[in-house]
C-alpha positions as CSV (number, residue, x, y, z in Angstrom):
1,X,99.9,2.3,2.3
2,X,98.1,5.7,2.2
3,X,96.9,5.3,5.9
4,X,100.2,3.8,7.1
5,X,101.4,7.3,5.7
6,X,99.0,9.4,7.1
7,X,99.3,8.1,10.5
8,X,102.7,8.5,10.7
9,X,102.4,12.0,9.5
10,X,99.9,12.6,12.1
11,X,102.2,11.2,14.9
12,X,105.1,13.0,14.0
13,X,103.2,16.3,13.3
14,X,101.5,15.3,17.1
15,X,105.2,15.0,18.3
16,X,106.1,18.5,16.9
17,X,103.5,20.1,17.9
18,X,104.3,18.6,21.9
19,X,108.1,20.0,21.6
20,X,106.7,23.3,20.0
21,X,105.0,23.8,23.4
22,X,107.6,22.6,25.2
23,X,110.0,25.0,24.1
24,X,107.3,28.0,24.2
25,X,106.8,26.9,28.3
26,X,110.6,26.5,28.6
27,X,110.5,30.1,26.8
28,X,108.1,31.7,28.7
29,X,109.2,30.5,31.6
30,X,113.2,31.4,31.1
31,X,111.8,34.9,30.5
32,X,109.9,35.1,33.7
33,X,112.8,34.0,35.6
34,X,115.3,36.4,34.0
35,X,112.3,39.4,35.2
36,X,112.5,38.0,38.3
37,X,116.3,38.2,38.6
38,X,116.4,41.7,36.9
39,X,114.0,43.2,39.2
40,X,115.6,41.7,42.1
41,X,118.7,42.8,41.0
42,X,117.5,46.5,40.4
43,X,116.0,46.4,44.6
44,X,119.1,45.5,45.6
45,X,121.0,48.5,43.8
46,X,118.3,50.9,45.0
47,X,118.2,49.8,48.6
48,X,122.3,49.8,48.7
49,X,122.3,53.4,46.8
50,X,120.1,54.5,49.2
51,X,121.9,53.3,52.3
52,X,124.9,54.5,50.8
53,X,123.4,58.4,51.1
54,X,122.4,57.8,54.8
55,X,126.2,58.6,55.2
56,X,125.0,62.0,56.4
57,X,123.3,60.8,59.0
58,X,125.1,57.4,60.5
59,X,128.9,57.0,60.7
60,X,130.0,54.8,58.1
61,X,133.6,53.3,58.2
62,X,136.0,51.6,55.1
63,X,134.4,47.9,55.8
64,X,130.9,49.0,55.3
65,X,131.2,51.4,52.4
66,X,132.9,48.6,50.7
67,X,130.5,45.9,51.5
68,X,127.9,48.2,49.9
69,X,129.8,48.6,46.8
70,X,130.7,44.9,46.4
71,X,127.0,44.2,46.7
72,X,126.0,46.7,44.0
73,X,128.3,45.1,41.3
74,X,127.3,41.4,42.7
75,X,123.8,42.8,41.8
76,X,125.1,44.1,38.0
77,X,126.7,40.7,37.4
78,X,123.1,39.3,37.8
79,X,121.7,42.2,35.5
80,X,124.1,41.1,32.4
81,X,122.2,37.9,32.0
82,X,120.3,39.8,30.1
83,X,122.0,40.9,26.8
84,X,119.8,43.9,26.2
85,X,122.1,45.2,29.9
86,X,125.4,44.4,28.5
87,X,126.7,47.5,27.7
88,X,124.8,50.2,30.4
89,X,125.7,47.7,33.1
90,X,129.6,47.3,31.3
91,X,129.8,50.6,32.0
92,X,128.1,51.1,35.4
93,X,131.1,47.9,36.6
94,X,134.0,50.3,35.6
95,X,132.2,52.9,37.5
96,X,132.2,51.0,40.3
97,X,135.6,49.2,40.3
98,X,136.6,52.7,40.3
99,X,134.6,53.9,43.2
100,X,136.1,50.3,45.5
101,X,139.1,51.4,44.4
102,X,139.5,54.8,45.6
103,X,137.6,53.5,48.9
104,X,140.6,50.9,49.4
105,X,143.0,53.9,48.7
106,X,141.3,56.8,49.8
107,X,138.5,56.8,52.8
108,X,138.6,58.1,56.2
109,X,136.9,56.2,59.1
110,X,133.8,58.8,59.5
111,X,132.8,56.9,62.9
112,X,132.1,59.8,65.3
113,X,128.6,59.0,66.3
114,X,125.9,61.9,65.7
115,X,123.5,61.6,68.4
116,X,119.8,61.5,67.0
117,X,117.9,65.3,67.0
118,X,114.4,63.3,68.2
119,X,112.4,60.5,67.7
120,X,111.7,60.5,64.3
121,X,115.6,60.4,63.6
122,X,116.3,57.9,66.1
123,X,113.6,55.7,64.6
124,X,115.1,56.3,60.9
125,X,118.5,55.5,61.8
126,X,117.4,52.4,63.5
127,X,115.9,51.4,61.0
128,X,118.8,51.4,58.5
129,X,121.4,49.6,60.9
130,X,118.7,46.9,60.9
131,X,119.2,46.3,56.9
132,X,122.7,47.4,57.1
133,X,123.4,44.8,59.6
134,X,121.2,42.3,57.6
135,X,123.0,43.1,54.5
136,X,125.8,41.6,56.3
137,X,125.3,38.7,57.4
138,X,124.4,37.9,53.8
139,X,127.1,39.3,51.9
140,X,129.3,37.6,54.5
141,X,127.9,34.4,52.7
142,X,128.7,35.0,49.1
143,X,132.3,35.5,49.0
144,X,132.9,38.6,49.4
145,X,136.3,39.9,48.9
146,X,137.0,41.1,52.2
147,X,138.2,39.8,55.5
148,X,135.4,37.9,57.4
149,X,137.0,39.6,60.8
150,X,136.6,42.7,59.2
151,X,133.0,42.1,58.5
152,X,132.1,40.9,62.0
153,X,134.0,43.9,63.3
154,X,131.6,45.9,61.5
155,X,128.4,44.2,62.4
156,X,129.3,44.5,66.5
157,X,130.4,48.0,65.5
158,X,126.9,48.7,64.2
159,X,125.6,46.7,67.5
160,X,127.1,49.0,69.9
161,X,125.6,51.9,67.4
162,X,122.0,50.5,68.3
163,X,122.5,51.3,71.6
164,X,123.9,54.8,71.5
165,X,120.9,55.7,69.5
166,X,118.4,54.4,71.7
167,X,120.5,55.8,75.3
168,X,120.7,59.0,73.2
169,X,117.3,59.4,72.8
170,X,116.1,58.0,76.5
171,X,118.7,60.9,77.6
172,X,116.5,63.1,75.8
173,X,113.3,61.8,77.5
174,X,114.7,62.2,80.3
175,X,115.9,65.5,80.4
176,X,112.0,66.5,79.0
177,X,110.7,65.1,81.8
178,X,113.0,66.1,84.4
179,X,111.6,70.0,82.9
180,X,107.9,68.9,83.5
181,X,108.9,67.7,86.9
182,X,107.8,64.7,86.2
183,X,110.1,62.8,88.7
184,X,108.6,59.3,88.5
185,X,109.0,58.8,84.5
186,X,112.3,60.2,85.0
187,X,113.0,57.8,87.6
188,X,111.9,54.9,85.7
189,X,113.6,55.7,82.2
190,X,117.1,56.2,84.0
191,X,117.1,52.8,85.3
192,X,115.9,51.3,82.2
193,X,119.2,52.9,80.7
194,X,121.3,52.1,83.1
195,X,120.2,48.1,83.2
196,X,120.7,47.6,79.7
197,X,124.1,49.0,79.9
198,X,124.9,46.8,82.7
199,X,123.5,44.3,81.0
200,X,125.6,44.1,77.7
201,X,128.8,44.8,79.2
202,X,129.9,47.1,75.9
203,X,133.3,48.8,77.2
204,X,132.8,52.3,74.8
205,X,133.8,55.1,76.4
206,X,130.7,56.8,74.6
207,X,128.3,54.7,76.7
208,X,130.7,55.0,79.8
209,X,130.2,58.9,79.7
210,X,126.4,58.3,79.2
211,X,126.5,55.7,81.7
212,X,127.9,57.8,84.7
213,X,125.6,61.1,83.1
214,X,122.8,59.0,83.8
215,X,123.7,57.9,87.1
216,X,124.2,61.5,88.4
217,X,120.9,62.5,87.1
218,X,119.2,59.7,89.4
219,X,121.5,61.0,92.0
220,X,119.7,64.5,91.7
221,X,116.7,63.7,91.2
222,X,115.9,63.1,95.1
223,X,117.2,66.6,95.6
224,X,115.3,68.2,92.8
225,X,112.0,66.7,94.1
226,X,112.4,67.3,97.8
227,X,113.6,71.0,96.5
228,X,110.1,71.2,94.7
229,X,108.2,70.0,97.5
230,X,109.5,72.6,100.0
231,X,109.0,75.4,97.7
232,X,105.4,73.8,97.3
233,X,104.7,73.9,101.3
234,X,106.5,77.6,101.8
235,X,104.2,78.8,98.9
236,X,101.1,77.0,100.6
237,X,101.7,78.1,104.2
238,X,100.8,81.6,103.8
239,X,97.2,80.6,102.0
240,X,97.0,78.3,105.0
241,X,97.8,81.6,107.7
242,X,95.4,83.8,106.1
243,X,92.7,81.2,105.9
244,X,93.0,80.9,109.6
245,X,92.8,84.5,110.4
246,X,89.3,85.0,108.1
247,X,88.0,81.7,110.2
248,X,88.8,83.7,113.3
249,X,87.0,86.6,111.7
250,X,83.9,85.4,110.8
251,X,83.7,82.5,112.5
252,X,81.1,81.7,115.2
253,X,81.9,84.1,118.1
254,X,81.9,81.8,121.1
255,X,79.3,82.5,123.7
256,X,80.7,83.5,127.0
């Protein structure tokens, strides 16, 4: 009777012991899921805050700067899984339904696009309609409380964007080398431009004006050069005069 007892005890302490660790993995494990959800919640908010302050430097319309709003409190949803959140990110929501609220009321359009000062620019601004247009396409996904039109709207606005940063700085490029007289680069960058706006077909009158800029700069460029080559061959035919005169100088006197 004594070992009928003890086994049993033995079993069901064995039993415990296996849902003890079971619940410590399911434990451990929960908690490693909800760090993985906070700190992927916290990127998000940092990447969008920091897109949202590139304002200064790319033109930003009413779609967009809601889309980035929408997917900071998306992001605070996620962070109130954890209750130790609750009331910070309580109060950060009423921040922000405040914020989309006086966006839907309140913003201006600031479209106008701001041509890129050099390369470095160019590259930067790039590289931020890349994850805006990225951050798109997914928040397009989750439901976002906005008109799907709208949001495609937005992402061919940003596509056409692209492009004026990148013709703005070839224009650049171009007009550098045109100063170095270096005729051939200038050649070949002006009809790089002007096939990839052939190519897309955008109708902006932006890229129009660009389009027909670039045109009349090939259009000089034959002048320019032949220009430069004359002056070159004026400037060389005196050195070519007086070299003639000291041959017939000091040259070999012919024997008569």
């Amino acid at each position: 009777m004594f070992i009928t007892i003890a086994v049993i005890f033995i079993v069901l302490a064995t039993f415990l012991l296996i849902i003890v660790n079971m619940f410590s993995d399911y434990a451990a494990r929960r908690e490693q899921d909800l760090r993985l959800i906070m700190n992927h919640a916290h990127n998000i908010i940092a990447e969008t805050e920091e897109l949202l302050l590139n304002q200064n430097q790319l033109p930003y319309s009413r779609t967009l700067v809601l889309v980035l709003h929408y997917r900071i409190v998306r992001a605070l949803k996620k962070r109130m899984l954890d209750p130790k959140n609750i009331p910070v990110v309580r109060e950060r929501m009423a921040e922000e339904e405040k914020i989309i609220s006086e966006i839907k009321t309140k913003y201006h359009d600031a479209i106008a696009f701001r041509p890129p000062e050099n390369d470095t620019m160019a590259v930067n601004q790039l590289r931020a309609i890349r994850r805006l247009r990225s951050i798109l396409k997914t928040e397009i996904k989750t439901g976002i409380p906005l008109n799907p039109s709208d949001i495609q709207k937005e992402d061919r606005r940003l596509y056409v964007l692209v492009m004026k940063v990148n013709i703005s700085n070839l224009i650049q490029k171009v007009l550098e080398m045109k100063r170095l007289h270096q005729f051939g680069t200038c050649r070949q960058l002006i009809s790089k431009g002007l096939e990839v706006i052939q190519k897309t077909g955008v109708k902006d009158g932006w890229i129009t004006e660009k389009q027909d800029l670039l045109t009349q700069l090939r259009s000089g460029l034959d002048a320019e050069s032949n220009s430069l080559k004359k002056k070159k061959e004026s400037a060389q035919k005196p050195k070519n005069q007086e070299s003639k005169e000291m041959d017939e100088i000091f040259g070999d006197k012919k024997k008569w």
